[in-house]
C-alpha positions as CSV (number, residue, x, y, z in Angstrom):
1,X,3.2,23.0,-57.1
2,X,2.9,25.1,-53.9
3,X,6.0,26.3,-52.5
4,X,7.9,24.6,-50.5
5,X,8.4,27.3,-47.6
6,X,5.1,28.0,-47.4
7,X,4.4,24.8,-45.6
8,X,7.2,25.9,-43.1
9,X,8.1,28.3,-40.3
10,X,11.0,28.8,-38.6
11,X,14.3,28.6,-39.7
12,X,14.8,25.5,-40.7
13,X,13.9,24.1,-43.7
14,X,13.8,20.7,-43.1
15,X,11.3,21.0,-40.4
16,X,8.0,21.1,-41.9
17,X,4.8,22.3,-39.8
18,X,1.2,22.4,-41.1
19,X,0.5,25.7,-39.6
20,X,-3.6,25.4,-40.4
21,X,-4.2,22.1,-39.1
22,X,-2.0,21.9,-36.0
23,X,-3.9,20.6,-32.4
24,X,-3.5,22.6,-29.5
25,X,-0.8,20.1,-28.3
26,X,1.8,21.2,-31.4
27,X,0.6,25.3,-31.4
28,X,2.1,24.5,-27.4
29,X,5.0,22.6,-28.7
30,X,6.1,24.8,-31.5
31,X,5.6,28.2,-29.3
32,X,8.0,26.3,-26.9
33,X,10.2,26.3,-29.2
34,X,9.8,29.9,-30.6
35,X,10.4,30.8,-27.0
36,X,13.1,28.9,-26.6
37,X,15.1,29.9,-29.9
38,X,14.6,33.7,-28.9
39,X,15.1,33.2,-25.1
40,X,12.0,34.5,-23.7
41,X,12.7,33.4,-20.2
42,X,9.1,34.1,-19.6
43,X,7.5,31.9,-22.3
44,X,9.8,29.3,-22.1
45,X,8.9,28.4,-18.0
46,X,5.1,28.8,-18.6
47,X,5.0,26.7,-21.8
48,X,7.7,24.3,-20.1
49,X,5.1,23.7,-17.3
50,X,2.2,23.4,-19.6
51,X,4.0,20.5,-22.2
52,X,5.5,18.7,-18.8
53,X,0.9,18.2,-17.3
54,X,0.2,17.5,-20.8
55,X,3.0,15.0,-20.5
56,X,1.6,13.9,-17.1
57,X,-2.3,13.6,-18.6
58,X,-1.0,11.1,-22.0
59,X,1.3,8.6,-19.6
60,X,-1.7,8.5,-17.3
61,X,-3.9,7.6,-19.8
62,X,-3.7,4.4,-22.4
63,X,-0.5,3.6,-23.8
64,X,-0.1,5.4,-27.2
65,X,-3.2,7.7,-27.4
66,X,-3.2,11.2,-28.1
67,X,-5.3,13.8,-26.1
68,X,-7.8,15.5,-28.0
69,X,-7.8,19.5,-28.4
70,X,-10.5,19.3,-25.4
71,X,-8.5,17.4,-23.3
72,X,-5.8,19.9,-23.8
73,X,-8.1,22.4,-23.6
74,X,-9.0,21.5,-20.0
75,X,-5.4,20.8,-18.9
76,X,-4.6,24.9,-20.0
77,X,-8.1,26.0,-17.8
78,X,-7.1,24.0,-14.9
79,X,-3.0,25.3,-15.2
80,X,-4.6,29.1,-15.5
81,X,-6.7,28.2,-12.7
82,X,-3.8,26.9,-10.0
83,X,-2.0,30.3,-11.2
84,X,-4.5,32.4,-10.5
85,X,-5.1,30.9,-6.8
86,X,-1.4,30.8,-6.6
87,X,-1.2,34.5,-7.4
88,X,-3.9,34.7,-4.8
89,X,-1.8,32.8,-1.9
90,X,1.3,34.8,-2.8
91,X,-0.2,38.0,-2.1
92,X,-1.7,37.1,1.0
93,X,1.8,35.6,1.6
94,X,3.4,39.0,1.2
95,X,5.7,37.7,-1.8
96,X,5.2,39.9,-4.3
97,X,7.9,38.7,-6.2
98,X,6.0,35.3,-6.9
99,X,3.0,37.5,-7.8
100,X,4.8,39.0,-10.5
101,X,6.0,36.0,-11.8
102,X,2.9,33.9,-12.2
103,X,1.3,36.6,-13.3
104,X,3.9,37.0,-16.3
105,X,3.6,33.9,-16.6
106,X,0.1,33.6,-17.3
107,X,-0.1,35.8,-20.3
108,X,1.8,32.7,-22.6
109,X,-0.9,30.4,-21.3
110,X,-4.2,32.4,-21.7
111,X,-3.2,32.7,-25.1
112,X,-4.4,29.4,-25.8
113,X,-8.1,29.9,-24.9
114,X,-10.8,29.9,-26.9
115,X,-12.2,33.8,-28.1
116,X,-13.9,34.8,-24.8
117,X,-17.4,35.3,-25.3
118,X,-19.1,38.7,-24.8
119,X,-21.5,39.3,-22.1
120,X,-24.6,39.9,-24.1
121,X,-23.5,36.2,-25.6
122,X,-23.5,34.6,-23.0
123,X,-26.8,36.5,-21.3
124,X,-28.2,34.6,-24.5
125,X,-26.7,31.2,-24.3
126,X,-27.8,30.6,-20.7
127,X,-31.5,31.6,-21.0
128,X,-31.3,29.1,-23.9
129,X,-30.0,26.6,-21.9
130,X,-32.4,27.6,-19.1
131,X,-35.1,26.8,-20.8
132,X,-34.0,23.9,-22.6
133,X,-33.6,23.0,-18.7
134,X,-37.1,23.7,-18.1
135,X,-37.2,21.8,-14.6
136,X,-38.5,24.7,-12.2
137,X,-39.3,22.3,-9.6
138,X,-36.1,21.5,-8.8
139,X,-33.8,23.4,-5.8
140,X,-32.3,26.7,-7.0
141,X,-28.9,25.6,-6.6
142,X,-29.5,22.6,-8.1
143,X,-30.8,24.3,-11.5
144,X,-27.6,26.2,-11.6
145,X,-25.3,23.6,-11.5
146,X,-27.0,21.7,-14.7
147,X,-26.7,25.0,-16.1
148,X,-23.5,25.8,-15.4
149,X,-22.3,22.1,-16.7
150,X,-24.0,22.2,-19.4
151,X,-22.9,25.9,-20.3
152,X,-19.2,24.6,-19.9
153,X,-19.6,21.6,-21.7
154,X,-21.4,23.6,-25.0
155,X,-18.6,26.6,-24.4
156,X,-16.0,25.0,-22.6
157,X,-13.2,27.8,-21.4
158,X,-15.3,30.4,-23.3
159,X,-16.1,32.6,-20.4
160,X,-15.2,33.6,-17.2
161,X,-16.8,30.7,-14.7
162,X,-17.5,33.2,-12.5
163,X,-19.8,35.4,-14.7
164,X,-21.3,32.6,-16.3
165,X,-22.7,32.3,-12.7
166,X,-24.1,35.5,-11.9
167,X,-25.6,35.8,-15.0
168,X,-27.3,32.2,-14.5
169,X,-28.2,33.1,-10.8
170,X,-29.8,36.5,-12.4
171,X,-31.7,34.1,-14.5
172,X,-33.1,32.0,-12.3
173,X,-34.4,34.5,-10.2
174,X,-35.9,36.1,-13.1
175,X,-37.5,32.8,-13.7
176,X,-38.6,32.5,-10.6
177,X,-40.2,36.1,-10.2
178,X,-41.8,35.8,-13.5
């Protein structure tokens, strides 16, 4: 019989959390938690944020379903992306002192993305999908945005959206030269 505090973490015992097989939703919840029993300020506020549009995305969906790891998934891309625009509109704004705090913030919440693929990965991925494409005789712009969905939907929050389009754009002009 396997221990009974391996199954657990924390310090109560008679909370029991299957580390391994935990969704993205209960890694959030749990780290909430974590931040909240040693009072990280900092983690506390960005994870508090994230569970409350999670929150927001389940009671605007059916009554009673979960969201899947993806749907979480997106819901933690789209939060990093208002921070990052906020951080943007801050400095513009002069108030550094909102820059510093969305950027702390965003360290608790990039944690949650997938591995980040290397360049030379996704250099390899695109011309795959490129070709896979294979319709040249359609408008530049139009054959990089089906390559850029259908890069994010095979390696959704993998890589930075904005590489993942210069590399494509350097593709496609390599296609097209060649």
């Amino acid at each position: 019989m396997q221990s009974l505090n391996s199954e657990r973490q924390g310090s109560s015992p008679n909370i029991p959390l299957k580390i391994e097989n935990m969704t993205l939703k209960e890694k959030i919840n749990a780290d909430y938690i974590a931040a909240f029993k040693a009072k990280d300020t900092i983690g506390k506020s960005a994870l508090s944020g994230l569970k409350s549009k999670i929150l927001e995305a389940e009671k605007a969906g059916p009554a009673g379903t979960e969201l899947s790891d993806a749907d979480v998934l997106k819901i933690v891309i789209s939060t990093i992306k208002q921070r990052k625009q906020s951080v943007e509109e801050f400095t513009k704004a002069g108030r550094t002192d909102l820059v510093e705090q969305e950027i702390s913030e965003l360290a608790p919440i990039e944690a949650y993305l997938p591995k980040q693929m290397e360049d030379s990965e996704i250099e390899k991925s695109v011309k795959n999908i490129i070709s896979e494409l294979g319709d040249t005789n359609i408008s530049v712009q139009a054959l990089t945005g089906k390559a850029i969905g259908a890069f994010n939907k095979k390696f959704p929050g993998m890589a930075n959206p904005i590489r993942v389009k210069e590399i494509i754009m350097e593709n496609i002009v390599e296609k097209i030269i060649n």
